[in-house]
N, CA, C and O atoms as a GROMACS GRO file, in nm:
protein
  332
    1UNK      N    1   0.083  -0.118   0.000
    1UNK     CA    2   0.000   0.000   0.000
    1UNK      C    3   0.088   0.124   0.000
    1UNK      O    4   0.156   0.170   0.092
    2UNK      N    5   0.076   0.154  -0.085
    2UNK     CA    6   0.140   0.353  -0.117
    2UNK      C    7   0.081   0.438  -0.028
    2UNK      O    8  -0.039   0.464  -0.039
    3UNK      N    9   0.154   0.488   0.064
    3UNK     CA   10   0.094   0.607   0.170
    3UNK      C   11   0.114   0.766   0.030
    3UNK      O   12   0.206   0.794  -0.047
    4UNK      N   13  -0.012   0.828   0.057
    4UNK     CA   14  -0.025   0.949  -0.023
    4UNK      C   15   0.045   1.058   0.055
    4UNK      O   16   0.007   1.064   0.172
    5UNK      N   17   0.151   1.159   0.014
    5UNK     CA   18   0.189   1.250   0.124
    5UNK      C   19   0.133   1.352   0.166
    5UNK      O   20   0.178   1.438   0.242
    6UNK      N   21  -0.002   1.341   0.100
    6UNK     CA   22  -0.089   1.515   0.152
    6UNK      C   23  -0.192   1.448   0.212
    6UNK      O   24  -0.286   1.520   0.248
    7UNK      N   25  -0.205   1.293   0.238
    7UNK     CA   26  -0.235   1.224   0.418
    7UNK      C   27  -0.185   1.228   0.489
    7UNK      O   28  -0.236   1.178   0.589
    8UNK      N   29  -0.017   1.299   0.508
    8UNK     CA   30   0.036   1.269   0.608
    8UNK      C   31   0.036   1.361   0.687
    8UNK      O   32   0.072   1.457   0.619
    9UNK      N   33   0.013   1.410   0.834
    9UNK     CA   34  -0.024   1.528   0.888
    9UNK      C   35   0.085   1.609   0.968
    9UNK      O   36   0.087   1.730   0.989
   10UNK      N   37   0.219   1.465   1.029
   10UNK     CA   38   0.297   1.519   1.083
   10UNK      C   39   0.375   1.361   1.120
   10UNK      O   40   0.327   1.257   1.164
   11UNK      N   41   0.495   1.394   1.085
   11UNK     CA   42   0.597   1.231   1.071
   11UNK      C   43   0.715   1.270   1.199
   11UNK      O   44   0.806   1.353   1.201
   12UNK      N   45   0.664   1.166   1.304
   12UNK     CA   46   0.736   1.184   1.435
   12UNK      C   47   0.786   1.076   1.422
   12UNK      O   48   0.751   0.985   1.347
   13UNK      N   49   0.914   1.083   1.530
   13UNK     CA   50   1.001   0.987   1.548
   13UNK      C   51   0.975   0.957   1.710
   13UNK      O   52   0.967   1.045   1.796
   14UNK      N   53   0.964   0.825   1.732
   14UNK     CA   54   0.979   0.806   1.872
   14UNK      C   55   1.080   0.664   1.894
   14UNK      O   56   1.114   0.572   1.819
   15UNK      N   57   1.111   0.702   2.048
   15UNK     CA   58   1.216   0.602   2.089
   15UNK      C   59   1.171   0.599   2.247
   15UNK      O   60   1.102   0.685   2.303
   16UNK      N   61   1.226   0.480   2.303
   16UNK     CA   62   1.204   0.477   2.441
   16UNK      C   63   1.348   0.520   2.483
   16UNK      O   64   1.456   0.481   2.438
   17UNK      N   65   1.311   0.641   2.615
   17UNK     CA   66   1.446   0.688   2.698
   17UNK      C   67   1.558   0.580   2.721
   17UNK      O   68   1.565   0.459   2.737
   18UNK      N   69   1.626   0.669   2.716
   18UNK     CA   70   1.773   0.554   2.801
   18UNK      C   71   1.769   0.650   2.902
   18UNK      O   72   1.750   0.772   2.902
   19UNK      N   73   1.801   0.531   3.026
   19UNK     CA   74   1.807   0.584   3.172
   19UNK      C   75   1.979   0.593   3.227
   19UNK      O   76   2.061   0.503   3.207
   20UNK      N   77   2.008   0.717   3.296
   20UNK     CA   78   2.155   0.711   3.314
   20UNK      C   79   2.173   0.610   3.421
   20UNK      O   80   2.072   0.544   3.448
   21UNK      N   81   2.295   0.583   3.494
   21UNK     CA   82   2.333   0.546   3.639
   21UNK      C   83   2.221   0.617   3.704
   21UNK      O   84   2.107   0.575   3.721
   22UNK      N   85   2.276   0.739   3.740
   22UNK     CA   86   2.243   0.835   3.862
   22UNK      C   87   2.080   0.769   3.854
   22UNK      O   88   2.050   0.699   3.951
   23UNK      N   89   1.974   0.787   3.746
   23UNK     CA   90   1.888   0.726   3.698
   23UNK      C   91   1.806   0.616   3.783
   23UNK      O   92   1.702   0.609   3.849
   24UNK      N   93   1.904   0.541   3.748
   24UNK     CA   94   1.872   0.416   3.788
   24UNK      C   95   1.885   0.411   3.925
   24UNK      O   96   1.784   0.358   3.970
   25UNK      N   97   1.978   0.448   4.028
   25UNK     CA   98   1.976   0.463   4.185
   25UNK      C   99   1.870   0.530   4.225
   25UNK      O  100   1.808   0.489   4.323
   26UNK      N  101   1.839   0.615   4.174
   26UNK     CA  102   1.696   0.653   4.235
   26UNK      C  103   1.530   0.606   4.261
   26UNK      O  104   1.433   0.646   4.326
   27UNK      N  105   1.576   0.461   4.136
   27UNK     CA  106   1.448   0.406   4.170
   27UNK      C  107   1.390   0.330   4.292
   27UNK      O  108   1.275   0.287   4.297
   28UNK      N  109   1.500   0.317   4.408
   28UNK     CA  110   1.446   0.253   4.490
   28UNK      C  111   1.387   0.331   4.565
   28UNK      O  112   1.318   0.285   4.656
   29UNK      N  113   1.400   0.480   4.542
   29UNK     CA  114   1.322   0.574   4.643
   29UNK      C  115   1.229   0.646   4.525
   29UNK      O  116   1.171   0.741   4.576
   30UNK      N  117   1.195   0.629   4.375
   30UNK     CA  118   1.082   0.671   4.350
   30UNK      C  119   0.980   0.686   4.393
   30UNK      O  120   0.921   0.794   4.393
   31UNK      N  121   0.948   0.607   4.428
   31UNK     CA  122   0.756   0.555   4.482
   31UNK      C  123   0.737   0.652   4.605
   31UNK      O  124   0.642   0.729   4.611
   32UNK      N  125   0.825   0.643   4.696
   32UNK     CA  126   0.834   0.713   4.808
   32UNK      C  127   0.833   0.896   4.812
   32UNK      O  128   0.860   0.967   4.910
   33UNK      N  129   0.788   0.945   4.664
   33UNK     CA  130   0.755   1.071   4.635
   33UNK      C  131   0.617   1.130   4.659
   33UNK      O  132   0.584   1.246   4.684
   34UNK      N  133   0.563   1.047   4.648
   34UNK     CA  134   0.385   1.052   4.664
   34UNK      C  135   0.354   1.017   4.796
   34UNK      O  136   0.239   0.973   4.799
   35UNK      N  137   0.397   1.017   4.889
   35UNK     CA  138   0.382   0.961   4.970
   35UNK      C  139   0.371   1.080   5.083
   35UNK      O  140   0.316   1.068   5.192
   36UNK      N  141   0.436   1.198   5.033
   36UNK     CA  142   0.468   1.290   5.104
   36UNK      C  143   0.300   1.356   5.112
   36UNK      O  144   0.208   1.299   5.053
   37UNK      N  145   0.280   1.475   5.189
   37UNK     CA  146   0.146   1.506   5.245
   37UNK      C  147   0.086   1.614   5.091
   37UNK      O  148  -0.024   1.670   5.093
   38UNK      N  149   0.170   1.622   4.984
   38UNK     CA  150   0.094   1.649   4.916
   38UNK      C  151  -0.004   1.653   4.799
   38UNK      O  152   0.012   1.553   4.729
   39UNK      N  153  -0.096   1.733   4.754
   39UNK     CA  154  -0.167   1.644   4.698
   39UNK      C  155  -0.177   1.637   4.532
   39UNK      O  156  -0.271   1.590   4.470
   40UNK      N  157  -0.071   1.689   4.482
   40UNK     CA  158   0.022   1.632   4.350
   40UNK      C  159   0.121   1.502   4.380
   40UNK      O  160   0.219   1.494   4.454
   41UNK      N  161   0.048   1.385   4.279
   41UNK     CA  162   0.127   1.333   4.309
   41UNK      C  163   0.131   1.281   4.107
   41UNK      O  164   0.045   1.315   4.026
   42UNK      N  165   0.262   1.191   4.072
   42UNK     CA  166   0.319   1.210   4.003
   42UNK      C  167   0.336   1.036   3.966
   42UNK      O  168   0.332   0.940   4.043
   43UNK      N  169   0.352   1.040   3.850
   43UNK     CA  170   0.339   0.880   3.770
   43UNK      C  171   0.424   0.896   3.637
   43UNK      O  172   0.478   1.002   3.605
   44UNK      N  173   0.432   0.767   3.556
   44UNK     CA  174   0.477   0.765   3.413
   44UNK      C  175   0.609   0.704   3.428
   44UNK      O  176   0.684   0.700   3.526
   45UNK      N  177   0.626   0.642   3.273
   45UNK     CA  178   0.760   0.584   3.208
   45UNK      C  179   0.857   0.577   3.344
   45UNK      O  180   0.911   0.473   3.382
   46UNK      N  181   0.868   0.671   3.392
   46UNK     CA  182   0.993   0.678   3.435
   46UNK      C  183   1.039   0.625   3.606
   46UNK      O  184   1.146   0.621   3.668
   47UNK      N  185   0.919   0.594   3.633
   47UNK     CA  186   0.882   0.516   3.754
   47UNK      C  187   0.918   0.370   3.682
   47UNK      O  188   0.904   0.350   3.562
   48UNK      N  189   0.970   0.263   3.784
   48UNK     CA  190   0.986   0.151   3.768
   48UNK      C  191   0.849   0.060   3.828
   48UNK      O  192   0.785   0.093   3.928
   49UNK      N  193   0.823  -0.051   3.750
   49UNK     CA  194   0.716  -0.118   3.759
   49UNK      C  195   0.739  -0.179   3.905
   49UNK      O  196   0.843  -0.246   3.904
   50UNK      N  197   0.692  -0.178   3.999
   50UNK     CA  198   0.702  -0.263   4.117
   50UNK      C  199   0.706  -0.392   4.106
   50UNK      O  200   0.792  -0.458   4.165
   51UNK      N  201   0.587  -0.461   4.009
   51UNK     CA  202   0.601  -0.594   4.036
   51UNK      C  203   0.717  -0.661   3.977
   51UNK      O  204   0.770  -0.758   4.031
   52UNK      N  205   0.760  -0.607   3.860
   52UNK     CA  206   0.834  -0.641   3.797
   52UNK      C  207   0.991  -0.618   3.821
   52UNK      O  208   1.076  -0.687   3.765
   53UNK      N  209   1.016  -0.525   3.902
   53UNK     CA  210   1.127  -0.464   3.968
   53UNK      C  211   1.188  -0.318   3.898
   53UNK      O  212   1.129  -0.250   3.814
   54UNK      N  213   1.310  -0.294   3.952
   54UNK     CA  214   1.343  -0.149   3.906
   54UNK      C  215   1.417  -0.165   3.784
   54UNK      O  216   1.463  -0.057   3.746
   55UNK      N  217   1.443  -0.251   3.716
   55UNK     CA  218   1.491  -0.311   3.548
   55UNK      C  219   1.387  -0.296   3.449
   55UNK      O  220   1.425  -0.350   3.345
   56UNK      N  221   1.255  -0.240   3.436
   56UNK     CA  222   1.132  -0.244   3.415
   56UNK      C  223   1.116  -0.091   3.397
   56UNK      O  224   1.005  -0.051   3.432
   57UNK      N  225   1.195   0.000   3.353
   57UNK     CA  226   1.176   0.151   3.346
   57UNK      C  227   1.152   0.198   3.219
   57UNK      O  228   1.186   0.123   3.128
   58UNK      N  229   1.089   0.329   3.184
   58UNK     CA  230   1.049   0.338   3.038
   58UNK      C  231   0.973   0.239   3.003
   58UNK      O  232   1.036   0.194   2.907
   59UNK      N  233   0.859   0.160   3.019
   59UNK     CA  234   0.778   0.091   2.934
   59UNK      C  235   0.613   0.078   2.960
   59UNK      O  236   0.576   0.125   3.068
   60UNK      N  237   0.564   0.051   2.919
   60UNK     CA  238   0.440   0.086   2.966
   60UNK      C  239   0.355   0.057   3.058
   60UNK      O  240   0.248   0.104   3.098
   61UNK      N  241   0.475  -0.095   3.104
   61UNK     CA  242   0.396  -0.172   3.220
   61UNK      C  243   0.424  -0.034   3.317
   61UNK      O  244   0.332   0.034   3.361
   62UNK      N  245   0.524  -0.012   3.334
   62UNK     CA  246   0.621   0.106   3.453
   62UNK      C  247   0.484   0.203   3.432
   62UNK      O  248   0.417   0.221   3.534
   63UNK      N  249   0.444   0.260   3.321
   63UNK     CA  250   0.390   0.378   3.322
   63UNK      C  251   0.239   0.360   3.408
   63UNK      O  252   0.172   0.441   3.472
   64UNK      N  253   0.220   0.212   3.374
   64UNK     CA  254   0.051   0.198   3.386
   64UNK      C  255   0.070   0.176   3.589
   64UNK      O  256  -0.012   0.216   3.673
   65UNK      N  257   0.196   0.105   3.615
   65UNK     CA  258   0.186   0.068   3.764
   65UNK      C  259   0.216   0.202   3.834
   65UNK      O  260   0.138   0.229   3.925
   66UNK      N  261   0.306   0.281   3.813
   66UNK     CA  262   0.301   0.392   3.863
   66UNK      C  263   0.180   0.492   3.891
   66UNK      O  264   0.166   0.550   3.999
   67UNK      N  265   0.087   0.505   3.774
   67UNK     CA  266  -0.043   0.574   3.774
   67UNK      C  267  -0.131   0.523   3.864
   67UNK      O  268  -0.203   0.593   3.935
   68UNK      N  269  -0.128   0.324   3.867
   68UNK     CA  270  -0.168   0.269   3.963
   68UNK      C  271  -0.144   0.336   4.155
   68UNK      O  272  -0.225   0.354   4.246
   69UNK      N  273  -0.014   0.351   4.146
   69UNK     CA  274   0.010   0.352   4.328
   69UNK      C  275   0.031   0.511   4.353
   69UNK      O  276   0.050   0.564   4.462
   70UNK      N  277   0.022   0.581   4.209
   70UNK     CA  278  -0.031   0.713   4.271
   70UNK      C  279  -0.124   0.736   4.242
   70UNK      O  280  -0.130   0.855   4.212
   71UNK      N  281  -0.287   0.646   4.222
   71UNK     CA  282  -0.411   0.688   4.291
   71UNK      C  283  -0.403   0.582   4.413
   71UNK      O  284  -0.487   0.625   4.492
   72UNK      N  285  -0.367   0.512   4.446
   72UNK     CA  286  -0.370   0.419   4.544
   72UNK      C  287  -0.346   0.548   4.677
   72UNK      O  288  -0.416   0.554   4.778
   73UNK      N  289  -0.248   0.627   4.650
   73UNK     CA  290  -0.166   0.749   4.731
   73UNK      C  291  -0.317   0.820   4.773
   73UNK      O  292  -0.366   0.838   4.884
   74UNK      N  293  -0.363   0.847   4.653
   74UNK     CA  294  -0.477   0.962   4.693
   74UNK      C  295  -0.589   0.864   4.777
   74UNK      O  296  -0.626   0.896   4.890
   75UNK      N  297  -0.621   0.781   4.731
   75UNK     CA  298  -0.701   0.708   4.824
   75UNK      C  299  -0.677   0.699   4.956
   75UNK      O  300  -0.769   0.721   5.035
   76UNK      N  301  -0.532   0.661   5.006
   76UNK     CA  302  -0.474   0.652   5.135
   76UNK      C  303  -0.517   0.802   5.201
   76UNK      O  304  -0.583   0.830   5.301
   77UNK      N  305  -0.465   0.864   5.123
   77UNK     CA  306  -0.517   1.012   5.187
   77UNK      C  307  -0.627   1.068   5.235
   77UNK      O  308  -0.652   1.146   5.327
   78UNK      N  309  -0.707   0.994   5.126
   78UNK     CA  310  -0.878   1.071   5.155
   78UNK      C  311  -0.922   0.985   5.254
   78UNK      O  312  -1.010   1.018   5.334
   79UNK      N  313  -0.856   0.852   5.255
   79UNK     CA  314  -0.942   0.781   5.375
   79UNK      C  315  -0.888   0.832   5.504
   79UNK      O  316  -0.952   0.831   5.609
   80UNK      N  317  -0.779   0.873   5.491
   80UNK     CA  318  -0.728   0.920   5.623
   80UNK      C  319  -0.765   1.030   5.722
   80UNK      O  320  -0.743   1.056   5.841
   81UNK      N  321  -0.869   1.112   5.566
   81UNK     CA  322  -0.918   1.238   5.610
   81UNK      C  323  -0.797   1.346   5.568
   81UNK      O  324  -0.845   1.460   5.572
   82UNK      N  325  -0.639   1.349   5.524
   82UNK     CA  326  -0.574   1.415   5.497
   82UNK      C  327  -0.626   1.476   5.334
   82UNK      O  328  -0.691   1.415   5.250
   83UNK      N  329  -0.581   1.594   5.329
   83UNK     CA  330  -0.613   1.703   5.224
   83UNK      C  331  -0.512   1.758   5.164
   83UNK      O  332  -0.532   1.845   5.079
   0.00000   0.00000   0.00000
């Protein structure tokens, strides 16, 4: 199939991050960001998947478990009565 070029609307390039060292040491205290009393809390790629461990960064499982345990965060909160 021949793609027509005045279908094409905008030709992006994507790649998944490379994570440095420094990077990578920090994931054992990621999670432990949300945790704090306020009420932004923060997810995506760049969080490591828990179940899977901190080798698990940049991908989508990482992105989807992170979004996971920071509403888990807000829940903890509201049940607590904290604001």
């Amino acid at each position: 199939m021949q793609i027509r070029e005045e279908c094409i609307i905008e030709d992006i390039s994507y790649r998944h991050p490379v994570f440095s060292a420094p990077t990578r040491k920090l994931q054992s205290d990621m999670y432990s960001i949300n945790e704090s009393g306020s009420r932004v809390k923060l997810a995506g790629s760049y969080f490591h998947s828990r179940k899977m461990g901190p080798d698990i960064i940049g991908s989508h499982e990482s992105a989807f478990d992170s979004g996971s345990a920071a509403a888990e965060s807000v829940l903890r909160s509201a049940s607590s009565g904290r604001q």
